[in-house]
C-alpha positions in Angstrom: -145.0 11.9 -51.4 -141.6 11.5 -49.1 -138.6 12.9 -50.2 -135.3 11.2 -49.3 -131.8 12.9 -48.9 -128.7 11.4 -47.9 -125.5 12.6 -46.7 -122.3 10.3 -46.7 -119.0 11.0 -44.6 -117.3 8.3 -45.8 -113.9 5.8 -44.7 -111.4 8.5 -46.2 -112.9 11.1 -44.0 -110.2 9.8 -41.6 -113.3 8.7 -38.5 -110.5 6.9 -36.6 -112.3 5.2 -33.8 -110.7 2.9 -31.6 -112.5 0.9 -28.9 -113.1 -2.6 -27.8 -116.6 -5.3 -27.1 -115.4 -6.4 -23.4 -118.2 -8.6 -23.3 -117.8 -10.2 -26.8 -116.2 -14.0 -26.4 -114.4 -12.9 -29.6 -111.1 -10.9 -30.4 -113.6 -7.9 -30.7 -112.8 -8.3 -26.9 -109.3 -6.9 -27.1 -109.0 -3.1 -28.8 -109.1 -2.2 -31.8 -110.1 0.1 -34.2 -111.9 1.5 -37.3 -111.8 4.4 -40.0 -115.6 4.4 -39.8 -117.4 5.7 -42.2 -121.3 6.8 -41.4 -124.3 7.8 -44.1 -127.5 9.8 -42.5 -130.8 9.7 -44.5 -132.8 12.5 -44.1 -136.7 12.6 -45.2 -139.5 15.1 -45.4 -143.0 15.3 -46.7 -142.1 18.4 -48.7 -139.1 20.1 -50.4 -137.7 23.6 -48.9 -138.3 26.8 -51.3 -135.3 25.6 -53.5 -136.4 22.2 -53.9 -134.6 20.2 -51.6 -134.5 18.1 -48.3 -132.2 19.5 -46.7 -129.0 22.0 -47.3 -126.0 19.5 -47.2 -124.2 23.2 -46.8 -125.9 23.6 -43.2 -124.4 20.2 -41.7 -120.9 21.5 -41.2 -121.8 21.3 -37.2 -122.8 17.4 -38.3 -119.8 17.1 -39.5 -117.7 18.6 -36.7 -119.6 16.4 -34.0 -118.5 13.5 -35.8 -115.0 14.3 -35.9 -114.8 15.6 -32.3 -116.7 12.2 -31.5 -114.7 9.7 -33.8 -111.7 11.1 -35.0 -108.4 9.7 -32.9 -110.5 9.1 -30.0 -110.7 6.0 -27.9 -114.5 5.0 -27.0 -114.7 3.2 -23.9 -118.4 1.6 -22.5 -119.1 3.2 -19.1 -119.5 -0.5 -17.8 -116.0 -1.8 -18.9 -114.5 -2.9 -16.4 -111.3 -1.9 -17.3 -112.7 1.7 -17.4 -110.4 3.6 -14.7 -107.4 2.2 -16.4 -108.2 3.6 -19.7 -109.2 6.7 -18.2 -105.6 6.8 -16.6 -104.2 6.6 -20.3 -106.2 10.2 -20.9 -104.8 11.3 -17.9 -101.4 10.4 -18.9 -102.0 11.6 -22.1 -101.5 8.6 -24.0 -105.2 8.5 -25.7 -108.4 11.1 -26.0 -110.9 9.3 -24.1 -114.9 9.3 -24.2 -116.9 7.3 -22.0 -120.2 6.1 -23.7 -123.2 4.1 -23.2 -122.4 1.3 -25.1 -119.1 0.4 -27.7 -119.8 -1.0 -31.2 -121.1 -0.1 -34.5 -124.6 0.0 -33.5 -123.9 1.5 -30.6 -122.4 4.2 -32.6 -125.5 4.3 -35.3 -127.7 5.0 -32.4 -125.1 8.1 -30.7 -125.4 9.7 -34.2 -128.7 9.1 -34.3 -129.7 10.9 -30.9 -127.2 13.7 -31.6 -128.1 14.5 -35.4 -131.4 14.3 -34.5 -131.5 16.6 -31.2 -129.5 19.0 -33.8 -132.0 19.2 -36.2 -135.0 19.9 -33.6 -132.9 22.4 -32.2 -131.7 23.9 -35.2 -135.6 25.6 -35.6 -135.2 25.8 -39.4 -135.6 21.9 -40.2 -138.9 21.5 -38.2 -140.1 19.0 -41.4 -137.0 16.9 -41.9 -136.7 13.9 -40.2 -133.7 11.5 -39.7 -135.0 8.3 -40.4 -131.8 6.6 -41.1 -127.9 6.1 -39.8 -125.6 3.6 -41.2 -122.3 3.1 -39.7 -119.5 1.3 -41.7 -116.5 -0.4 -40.4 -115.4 -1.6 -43.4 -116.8 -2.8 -46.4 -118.3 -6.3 -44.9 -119.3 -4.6 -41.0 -122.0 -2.1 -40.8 -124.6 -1.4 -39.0 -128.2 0.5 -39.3 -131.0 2.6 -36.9 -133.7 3.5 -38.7 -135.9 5.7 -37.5 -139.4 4.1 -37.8 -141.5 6.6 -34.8 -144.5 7.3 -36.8 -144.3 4.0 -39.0 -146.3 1.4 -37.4 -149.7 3.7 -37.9 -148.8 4.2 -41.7 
């Protein structure tokens, strides 16, 4: 049997991301921005001694990362070209600036992913929960999904 739990920081959180697709041939080009919102599903194969996935209580660091990740920050793909100039707007401090892989809402589902994931691993006490899912909402028409599916092809 596989138990499910899932954890929802949602749009009223305040995630407020702003970034831009510099390769998109759409206005997704230019910058703009999102109060994301993000829902993590956790799974294991067995409930702890009080019968549950996981302790929603114990994701306050979760929660923290996201905000220090998303909240009031500009995202910025370590390929823009445009990269130096918005790291000139940190250094002028005129936005809080990260550099990441890759910009966009999947792009984000799969950050989470890695960083809620390496959390629980080195948390020690989670050893048989598993994040299979992240779900990142723009809004309530964009989202986007990673789902975790490691061990699924032999199942």
């Amino acid at each position: 049997m596989i138990h499910r739990a899932t954890k929802t920081y949602g749009h009223d959180l305040g995630l407020s991301v702003a970034f831009r697709q510099w390769r998109a041939d759409s206005h997704c080009r230019y910058l703009h921005g999102y109060a994301i919102a993000v829902r993590l599903t956790f799974e294991a194969s067995s409930l702890d001694a009080r019968g549950w996935v996981i302790d929603f209580g114990s994701l306050k660091p979760v929660k923290a990362m996201l905000q220090t990740t998303f909240d009031h920050v500009l995202l910025v793909a370590e390929d823009d070209p445009q990269r130096d100039w918005f790291l000139e707007a940190q250094r002028r401090d005129i936005a809080q600036v990260f550099v990441v892989e890759r910009t966009g809402c999947e792009a984000f589902a799969s950050l989470i992913h890695g960083i809620v994931s390496d959390w629980l691993k080195g948390a020690g006490h989670y050893p048989r929960v598993r994040l299979v899912q992240v779900d990142v909402m723009e809004h309530g028409a964009n989202a986007a999904h990673v789902v975790h599916d490691e061990d699924r092809a032999g199942r």
